[in-house]
C-alpha atoms as one frame of an Amber mdcrd trajectory, in Angstrom:
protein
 -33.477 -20.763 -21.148 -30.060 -18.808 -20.411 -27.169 -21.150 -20.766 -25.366
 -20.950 -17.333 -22.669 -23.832 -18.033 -19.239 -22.512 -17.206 -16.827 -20.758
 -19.988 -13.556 -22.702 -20.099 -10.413 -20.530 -21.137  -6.922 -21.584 -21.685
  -4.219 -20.036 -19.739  -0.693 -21.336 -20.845   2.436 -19.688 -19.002   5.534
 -20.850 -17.837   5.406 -21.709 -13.990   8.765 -23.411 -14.288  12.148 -22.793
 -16.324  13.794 -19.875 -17.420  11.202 -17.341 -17.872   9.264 -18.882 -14.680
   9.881 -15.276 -13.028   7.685 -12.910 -15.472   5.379 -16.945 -16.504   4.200
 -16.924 -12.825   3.198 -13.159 -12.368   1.232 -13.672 -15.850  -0.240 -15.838
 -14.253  -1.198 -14.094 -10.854  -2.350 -11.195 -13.299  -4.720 -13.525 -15.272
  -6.154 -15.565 -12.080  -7.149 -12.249 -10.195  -8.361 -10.853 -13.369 -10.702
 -14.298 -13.216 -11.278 -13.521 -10.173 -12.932  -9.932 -10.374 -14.813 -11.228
 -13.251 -16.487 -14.070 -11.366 -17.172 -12.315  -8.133 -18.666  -9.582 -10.621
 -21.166 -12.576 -12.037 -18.987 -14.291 -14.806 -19.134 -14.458 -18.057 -22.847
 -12.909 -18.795 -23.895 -15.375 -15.925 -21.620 -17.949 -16.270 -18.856 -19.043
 -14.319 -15.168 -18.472 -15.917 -13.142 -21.464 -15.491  -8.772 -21.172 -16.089
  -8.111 -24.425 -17.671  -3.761 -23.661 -16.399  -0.875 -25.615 -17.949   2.597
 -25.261 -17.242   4.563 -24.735 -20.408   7.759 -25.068 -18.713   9.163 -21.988
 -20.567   9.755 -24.609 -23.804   8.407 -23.240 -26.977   7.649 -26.960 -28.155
   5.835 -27.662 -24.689   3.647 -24.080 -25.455   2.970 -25.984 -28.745   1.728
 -29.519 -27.278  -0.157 -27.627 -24.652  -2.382 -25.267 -27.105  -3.006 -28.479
 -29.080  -4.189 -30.065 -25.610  -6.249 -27.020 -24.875  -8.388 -27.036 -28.300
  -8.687 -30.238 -28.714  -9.135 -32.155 -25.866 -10.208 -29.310 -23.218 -12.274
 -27.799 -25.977 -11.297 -23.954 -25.493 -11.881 -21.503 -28.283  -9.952 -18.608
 -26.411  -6.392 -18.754 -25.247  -4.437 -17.032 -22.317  -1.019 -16.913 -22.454
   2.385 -17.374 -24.028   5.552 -15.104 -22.730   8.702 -15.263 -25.746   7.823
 -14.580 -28.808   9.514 -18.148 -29.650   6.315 -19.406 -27.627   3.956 -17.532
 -29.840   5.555 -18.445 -33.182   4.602 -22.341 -31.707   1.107 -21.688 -30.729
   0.288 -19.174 -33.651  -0.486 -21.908 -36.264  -2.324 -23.988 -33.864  -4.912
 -21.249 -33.457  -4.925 -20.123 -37.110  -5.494 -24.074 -37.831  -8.399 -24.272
 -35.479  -9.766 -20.676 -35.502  -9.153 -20.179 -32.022  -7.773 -16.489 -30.446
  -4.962 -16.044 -28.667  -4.852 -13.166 -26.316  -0.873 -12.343 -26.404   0.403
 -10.057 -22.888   4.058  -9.619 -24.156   6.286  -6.913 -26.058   7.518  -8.342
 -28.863   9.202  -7.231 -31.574   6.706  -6.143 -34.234   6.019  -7.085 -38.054
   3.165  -9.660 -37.227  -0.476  -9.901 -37.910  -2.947 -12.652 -37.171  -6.860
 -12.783 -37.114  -6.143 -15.081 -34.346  -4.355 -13.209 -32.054  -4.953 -10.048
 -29.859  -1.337  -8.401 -29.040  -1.636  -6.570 -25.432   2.261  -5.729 -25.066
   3.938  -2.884 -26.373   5.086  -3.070 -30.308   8.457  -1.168 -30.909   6.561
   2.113 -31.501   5.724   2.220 -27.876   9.074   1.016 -26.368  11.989   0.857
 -28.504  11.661   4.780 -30.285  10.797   6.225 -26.912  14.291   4.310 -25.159
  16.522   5.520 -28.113  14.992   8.756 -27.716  16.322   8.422 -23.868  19.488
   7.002 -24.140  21.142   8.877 -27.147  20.106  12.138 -25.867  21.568  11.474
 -22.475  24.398   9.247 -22.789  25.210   9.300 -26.134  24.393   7.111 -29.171
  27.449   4.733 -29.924  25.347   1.489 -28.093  26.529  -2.134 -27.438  23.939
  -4.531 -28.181  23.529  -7.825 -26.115  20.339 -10.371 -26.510  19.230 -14.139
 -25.658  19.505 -16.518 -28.530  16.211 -16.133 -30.225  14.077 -14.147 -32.051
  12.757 -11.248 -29.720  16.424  -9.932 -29.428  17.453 -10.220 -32.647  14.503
  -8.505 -34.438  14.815  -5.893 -31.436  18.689  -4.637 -31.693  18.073  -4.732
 -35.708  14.994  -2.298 -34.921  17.310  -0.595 -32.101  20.387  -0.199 -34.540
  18.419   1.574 -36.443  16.684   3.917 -34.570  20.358   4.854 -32.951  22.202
   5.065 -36.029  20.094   7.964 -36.917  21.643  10.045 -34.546  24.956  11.808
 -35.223  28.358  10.351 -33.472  26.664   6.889 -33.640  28.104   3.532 -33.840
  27.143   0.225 -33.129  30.200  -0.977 -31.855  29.220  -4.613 -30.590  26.179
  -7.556 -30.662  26.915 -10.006 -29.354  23.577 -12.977 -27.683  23.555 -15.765
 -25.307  21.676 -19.228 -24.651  18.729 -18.845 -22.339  20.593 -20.494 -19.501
  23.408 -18.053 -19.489  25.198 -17.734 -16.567  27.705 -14.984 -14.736  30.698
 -16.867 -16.381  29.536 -16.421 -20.093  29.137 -12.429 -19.786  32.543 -12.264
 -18.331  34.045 -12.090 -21.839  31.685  -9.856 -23.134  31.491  -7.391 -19.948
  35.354  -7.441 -21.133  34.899  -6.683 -24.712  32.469  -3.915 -22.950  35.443
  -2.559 -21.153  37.436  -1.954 -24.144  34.999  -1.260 -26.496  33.419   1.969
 -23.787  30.251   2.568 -25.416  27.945   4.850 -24.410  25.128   2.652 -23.320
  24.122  -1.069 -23.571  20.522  -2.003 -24.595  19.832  -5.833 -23.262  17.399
  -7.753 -24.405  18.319 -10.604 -22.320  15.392 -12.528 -20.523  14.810 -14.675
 -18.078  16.970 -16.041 -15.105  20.075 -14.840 -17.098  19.033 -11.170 -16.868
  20.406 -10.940 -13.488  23.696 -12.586 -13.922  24.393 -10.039 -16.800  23.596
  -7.468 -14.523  25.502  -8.445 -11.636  28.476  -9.331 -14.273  28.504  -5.890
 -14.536  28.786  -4.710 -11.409  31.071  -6.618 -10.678  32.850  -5.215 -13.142
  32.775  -1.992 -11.311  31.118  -0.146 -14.433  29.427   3.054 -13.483  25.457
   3.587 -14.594  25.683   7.087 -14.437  28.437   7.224 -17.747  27.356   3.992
 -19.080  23.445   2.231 -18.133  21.804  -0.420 -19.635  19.068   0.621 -21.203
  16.222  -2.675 -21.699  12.898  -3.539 -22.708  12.858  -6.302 -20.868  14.154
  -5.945 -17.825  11.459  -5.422 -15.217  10.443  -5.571 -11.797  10.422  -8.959
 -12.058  14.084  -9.398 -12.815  15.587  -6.543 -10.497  14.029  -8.512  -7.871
  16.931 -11.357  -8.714  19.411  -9.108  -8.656  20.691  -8.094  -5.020  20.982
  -4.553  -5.777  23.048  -4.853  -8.897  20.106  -3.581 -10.965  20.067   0.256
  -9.340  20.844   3.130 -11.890  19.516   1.209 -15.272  16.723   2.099 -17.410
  13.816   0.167 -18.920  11.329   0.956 -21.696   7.654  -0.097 -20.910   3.980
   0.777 -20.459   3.737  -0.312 -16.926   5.717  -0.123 -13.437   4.348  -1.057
 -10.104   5.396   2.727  -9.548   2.508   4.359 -11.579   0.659   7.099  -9.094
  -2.893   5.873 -10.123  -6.292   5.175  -8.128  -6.719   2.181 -10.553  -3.090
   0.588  -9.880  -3.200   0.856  -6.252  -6.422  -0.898  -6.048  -5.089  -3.494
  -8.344  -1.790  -3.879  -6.709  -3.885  -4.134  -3.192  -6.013  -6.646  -4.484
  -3.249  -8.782  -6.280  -1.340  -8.974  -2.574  -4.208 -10.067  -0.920  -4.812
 -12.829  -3.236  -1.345 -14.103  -3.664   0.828 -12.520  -0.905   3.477 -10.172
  -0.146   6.410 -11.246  -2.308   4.084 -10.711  -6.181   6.576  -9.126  -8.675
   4.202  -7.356 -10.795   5.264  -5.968 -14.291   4.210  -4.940 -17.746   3.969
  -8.706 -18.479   1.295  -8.920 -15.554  -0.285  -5.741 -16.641  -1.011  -7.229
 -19.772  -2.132 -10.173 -18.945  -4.058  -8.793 -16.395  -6.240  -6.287 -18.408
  -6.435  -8.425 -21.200  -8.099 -11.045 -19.627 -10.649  -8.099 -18.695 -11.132
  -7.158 -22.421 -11.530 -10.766 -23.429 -14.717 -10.753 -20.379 -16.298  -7.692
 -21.841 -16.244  -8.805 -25.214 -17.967 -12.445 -24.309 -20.565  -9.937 -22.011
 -21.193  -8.012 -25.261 -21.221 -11.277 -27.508 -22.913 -13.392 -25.503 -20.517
 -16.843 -26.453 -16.758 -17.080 -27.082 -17.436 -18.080 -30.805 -14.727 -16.428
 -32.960 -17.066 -14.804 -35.268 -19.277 -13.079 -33.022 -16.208 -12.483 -30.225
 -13.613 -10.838 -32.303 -15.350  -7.780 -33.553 -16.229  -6.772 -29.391 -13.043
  -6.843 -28.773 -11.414  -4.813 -31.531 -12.112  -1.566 -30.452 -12.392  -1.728
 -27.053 -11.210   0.036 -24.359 -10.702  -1.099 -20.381  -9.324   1.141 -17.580
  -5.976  -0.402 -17.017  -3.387   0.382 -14.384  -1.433   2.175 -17.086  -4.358
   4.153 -18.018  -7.261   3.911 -20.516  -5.731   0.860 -23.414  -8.085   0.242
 -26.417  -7.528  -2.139 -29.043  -7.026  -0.903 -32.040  -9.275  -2.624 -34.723
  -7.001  -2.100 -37.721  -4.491  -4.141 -36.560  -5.233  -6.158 -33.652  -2.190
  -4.642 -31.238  -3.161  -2.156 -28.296  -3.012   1.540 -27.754  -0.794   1.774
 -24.695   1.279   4.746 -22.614   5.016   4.486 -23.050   7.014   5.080 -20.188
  10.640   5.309 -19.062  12.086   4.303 -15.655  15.127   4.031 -13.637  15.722
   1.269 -10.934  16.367   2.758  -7.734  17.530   1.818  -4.260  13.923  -0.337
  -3.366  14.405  -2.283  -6.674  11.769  -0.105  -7.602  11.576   2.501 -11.059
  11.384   6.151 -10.664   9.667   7.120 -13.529  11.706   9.425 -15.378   9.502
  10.057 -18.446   5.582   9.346 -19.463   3.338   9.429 -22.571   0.997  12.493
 -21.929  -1.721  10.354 -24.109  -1.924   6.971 -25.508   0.604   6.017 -28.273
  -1.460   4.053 -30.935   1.055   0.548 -32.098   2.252   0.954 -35.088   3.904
  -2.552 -35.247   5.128  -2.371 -38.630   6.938   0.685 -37.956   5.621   2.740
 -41.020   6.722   5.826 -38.999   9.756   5.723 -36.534  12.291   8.331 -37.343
  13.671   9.530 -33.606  11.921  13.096 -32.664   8.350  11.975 -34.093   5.490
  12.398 -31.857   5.693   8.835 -30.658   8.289   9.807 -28.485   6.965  13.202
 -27.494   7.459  12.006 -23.489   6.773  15.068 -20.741   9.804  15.054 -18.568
   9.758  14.171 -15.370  12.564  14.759 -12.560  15.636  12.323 -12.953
């Protein structure tokens, strides 16, 4: 007889603290993902049941809480995690237990686990394709300003380089904040900003302090058309925290709620229904919404959530996201994905200003990334 017990998943994000912003829309992204699968008739049959913990956007609570999930609740698949502080917690955990993470976050590259499916974009499909952007346009002597952790640092190393290969460059400033930043600890480096005049500034600042870093700068009275940010992690999500102060930047990513697709309308439709008017979808939501889709196809396929039989359904498979077609590459565990530049405009919205004309497979040790290779071959759109 056909086992019809529900399938219990994890789903750790952060619903409160720092990162609650982009925590909460993985969330949304996940649930309605749930959603579509159960009203579709589960998990081969079986209901699929979010086991959701708060991990109060505190790498040692992500930690605790993944421990909680396997042991106690039982789960052999995992949901969640946002900085890639959070994932450096929980990776051992899973590794310990043989568990599998699915991971819906860029990060920064140079990891590989058995345990863990990557869904965000490695540097291949964000970081060459915004140096690309902003040294041909604005010029390629960048200041370089981060949160105090990991993502940003491995990031502006990644970024320096990628700049420095252009002629005229410089990198004439890094400088990285606490998490909690507020408007008052930019001031002194929006001045060192003034006098320094580089061409562009690439953030990797998360969070709550994303917006204070971008109003510091307008208040500053600097210009975006001479001097942007350029960011990887600035998204929909965060603009929507920033009263306007966000208009004229760029950000690298696969996703923005602006794609022109059959697939992302429906989605977008269907995610306001469910959780009202005021969702702040983003690349983090993408992710976690399509992976949650992969993760249901591969159980379909597999018939359990076992490891052993699991794993090898979901390398290699594809899923019709609201970026376009993804597919997990089976080499090395990270996602094929469609790299995409955008500028904020007046709605707090990105025009899309450039877009992969075909999936850029990750390459997240960055054998290849030399500026003009055909990672960053992007068709150009209107500015």
């Amino acid at each position: 007889m056909a086992n019809k017990d529900p399938v219990r998943v994890g789903v750790l994000y952060s619903q409160t603290g720092v990162t609650s912003t982009i925590g909460k829309s993985q969330l949304q992204g996940t649930l309605l993902a749930i959603d579509e699968i159960n009203e579709a008739g589960g998990l081969d049959g079986r209901e699929m049941v979010p086991v959701v913990y708060d991990a109060q956007s505190t790498p040692a609570v992500y930690a605790q809480l993944a421990e909680r999930l396997i042991i106690a609740d039982k789960v052999n698949v995992i949901l969640g995690c946002y900085m890639s502080s959070s994932r450096k917690a929980v990776l051992p955990l899973v590794e310990k237990w043989n568990k599998l993470l699915f991971y819906p976050t860029l990060y920064e590259g140079f990891e590989f686990s058995n345990n863990i499916i990557y869904t965000g974009a490695a540097p291949n499909q964000n970081s060459v394709q915004l140096a690309e952007f902003m040294t041909a346009n604005f010029g390629a002597r960048v200041y370089l300003i981060g949160s105090d952790y990991i993502y940003p640092y491995e990031s502006n190393r990644i970024m320096s380089e990628l700049v420095l290969q252009r002629q005229n460059s410089e990198k004439v400033g890094e400088r990285y904040v606490a998490l909690n930043a507020t408007e008052a600890d930019f001031r002194p480096i929006i001045e060192e900003i003034r006098n320094l005049r580089p061409d562009f500034i690439f953030s990797t600042v998360v969070g709550d302090s994303a917006a204070c870093l971008y109003r510091a700068y307008a208040d500053a009275g600097f210009d975006p058309k001479t001097m942007p940010i350029g960011s990887l992690t600035t998204s929909e999500a965060e603009i929507s925290q920033m009263d306007g102060a966000g208009t004229g930047h760029f950000t690298s990513a696969p996703y923005f709620q602006s794609i022109q697709s059959d697939t992302n309308f429906r989605c977008l439709e269907r995610l306001r229904r469910r959780f009202g008017a005021d969702c702040v979808p983003n690349l983090c939501w993408e992710a976690a919404y399509f992976q949650t889709h992969v993760f249901a196809n591969a159980f379909a396929q597999a018939g359990t959530d076992e490891l052993a039989q699991l794993v090898p359904h979901v390398l290699g498979s594809e899923f019709e996201a609201p970026q376009g077609r993804i597919r997990i590459d089976p080499t090395n565990h990270h996602t094929c994905l469609y790299p995409r530049i955008g500028v904020v405009n007046s709605r707090g919205q990105f025009t899309i200003v450039r877009e992969a004309t075909r999936a850029v497979h990750p390459d997240p040790y960055m054998v290849t990334h030399s500026l003009g290779d055909w990672a960053a071959e992007l068709s150009t759109l209107e500015l």
